[in-house]
C-alpha positions, 0 to 999 in steps of 0.5 A: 674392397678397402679404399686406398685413395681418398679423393678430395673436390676442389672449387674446380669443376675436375680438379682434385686432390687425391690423398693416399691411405697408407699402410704402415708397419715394422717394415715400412709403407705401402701406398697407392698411386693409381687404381683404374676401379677407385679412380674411375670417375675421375681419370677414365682415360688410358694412361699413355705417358708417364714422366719422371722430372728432376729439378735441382734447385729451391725457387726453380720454378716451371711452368705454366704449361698446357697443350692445344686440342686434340692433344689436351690432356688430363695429367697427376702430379706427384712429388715422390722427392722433396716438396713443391708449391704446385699452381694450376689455372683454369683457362677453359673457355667460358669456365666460372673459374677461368683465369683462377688458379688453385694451389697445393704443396706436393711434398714426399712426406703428404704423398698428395697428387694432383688431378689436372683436367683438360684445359688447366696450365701447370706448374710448379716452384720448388721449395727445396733441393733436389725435387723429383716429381712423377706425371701421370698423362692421358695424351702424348706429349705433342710440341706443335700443339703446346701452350703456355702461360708466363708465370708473372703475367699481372692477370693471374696474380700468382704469388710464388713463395720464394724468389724465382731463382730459376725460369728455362729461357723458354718460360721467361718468354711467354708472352703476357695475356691480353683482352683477346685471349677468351681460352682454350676450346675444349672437344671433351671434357 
């Protein structure tokens, strides 16, 4: 069978970019999302949510959010609409990366996702109007058990690429790490 994902490693342990191999002709493209065979090695859980987000306007910037054990998740990121600078962080206790981040532009046009293991938070700033993104998740979304990071704690050092124009209330307000955080537990990987 002909590979249709190219799936690539990064620095972090569990963390890829998976590039579609796409086929065009006179009538348009085909590319895949997801195979359970190609992606077995790396995302062998059941897909048991998929969202769908919209974001309406450049600079909004979501993030950075993870959930709590038992409720960890696995998740892939796709841009299906516009562009977005994606950030994750490692906070995996005792992880050789932990509190790095890692960065990829998801645009429609490269049709890149994202891998995000357990023990990673997530966001994004878009780089235009009208984004529109696609996640794949291995666990249910749970509030009591959510976490998050604030996306201008001076320990991460992210470097967003356009002025945030737009952070929800809620995001504005996570605190800021301190020398007590040593990260999240997790049961499995």
């Amino acid at each position: 069978m002909d590979q249709k994902l190219t799936i690539i490693n990064t620095d972090f342990n569990g963390l890829y970019i998976i590039e579609p191999n796409k086929f065009i002709d006179e009538r348009g493209a085909f590319s895949r999302v997801y195979c359970e065979i190609e992606m077995k090695d790396i995302f062998c859980k059941n897909i048991k949510q998929i969202n769908h987000s919209v974001t309406k306007n450049k600079g909004t910037v979501r993030g950075l959010h993870f959930q709590y054990e038992p409720n960890s998740e696995i998740k892939m990121v796709k841009c299906i609409r516009g562009s977005i600078y994606d950030v994750v962080v490692d906070i995996r206790k005792n992880s050789p990366t932990f509190l790095k981040h890692f960065t990829v532009e998801l645009t429609e046009k490269n049709q890149k996702m994202i891998h995000i293991p357990k023990g990673f938070a997530h966001g994004f700033q878009t780089l235009e109007d009208d984004v529109e993104l696609l996640y794949l998740h291995n666990n249910i979304y749970t509030p009591d058990k959510e976490g998050a990071l604030n996306i201008k704690d001076p320990q991460l050092d992210i470097k967003w690429p356009f002025p945030v124009t737009y952070l929800s209330n809620r995001d504005k307000n996570h605190p800021f790490l301190n020398h007590k955080f040593e990260g999240i537990e997790l049961h499995e990987m």
